[in-house]
N, C-alpha and C positions, 0 to 999 in steps of 0.2 A: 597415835599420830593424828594431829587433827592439820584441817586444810584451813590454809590465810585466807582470808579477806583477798578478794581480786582489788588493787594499784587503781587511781585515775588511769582511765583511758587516753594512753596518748598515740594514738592513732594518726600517723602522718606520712611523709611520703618516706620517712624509710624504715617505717613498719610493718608486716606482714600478716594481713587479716585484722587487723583492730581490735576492737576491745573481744570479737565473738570469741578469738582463740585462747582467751582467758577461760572461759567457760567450756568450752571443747578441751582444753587442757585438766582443767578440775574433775570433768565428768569421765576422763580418761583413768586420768588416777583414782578415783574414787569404785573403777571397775575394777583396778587393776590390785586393788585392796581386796575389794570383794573376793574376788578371784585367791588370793593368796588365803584369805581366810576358810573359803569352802574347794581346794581344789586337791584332790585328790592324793594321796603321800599316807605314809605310816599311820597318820589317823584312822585310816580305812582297813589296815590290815591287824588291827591292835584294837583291844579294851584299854581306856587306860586309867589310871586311881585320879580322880579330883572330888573336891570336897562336896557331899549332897547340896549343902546351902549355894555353893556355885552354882552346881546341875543346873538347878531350879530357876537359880535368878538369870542365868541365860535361858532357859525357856521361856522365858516371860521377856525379858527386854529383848533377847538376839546377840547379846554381848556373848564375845569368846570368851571360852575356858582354858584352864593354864593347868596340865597336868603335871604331877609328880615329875617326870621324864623332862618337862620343858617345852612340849609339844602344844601350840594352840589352833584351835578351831572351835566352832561353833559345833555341838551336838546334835545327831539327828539320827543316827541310826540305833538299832539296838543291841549296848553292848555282850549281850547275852552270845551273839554269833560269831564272834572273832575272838581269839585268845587274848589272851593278857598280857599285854606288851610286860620286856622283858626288864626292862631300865624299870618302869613304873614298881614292877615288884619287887627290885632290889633294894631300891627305896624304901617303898614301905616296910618291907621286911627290916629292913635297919633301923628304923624308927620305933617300930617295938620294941 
């Protein structure tokens, strides 16, 4: 999802807040991504299978990961401490 270009400013008398609330709007949505991206859900309670080369190149840029399961977030804990989501290994298992 990427964010437009903020429009000419047409700020008049039957517009509400002027050009700021274009920005106030953008910076709204752009938390409200973030938020979606790092906010708490089956990511948290689950391992889940994505590709090393992925891992990696979201640790370095910040770009989310797209597991087997379908599940996206950004990586950060260690999956060593939570199970192995259940979808992710049915998957892989099938794949072999």
């Amino acid at each position: 999802m990427s964010i437009a270009e903020p429009g000419p400013d047409r700020s008049g008398p039957d517009t509400v807040g002027g050009g700021a609330g274009t920005d106030l709007l953008e910076k709204e949505l752009q938390e409200l991504i973030e938020k979606e991206l790092t906010e708490d859900g089956d990511h948290d309670r689950y391992s889940h299978y994505v590709q090393k080369e992925k891992i990696l190149e979201s640790a370095v840029s910040g770009k989310p990961v797209i597991a087997l399961c379908g599940k996206v977030w950004v990586p950060g804990r260690d999956p060593e401490k939570f199970p192995v989501c259940p979808d992710c290994k049915k998957i892989y298992d099938r794949m072999k």
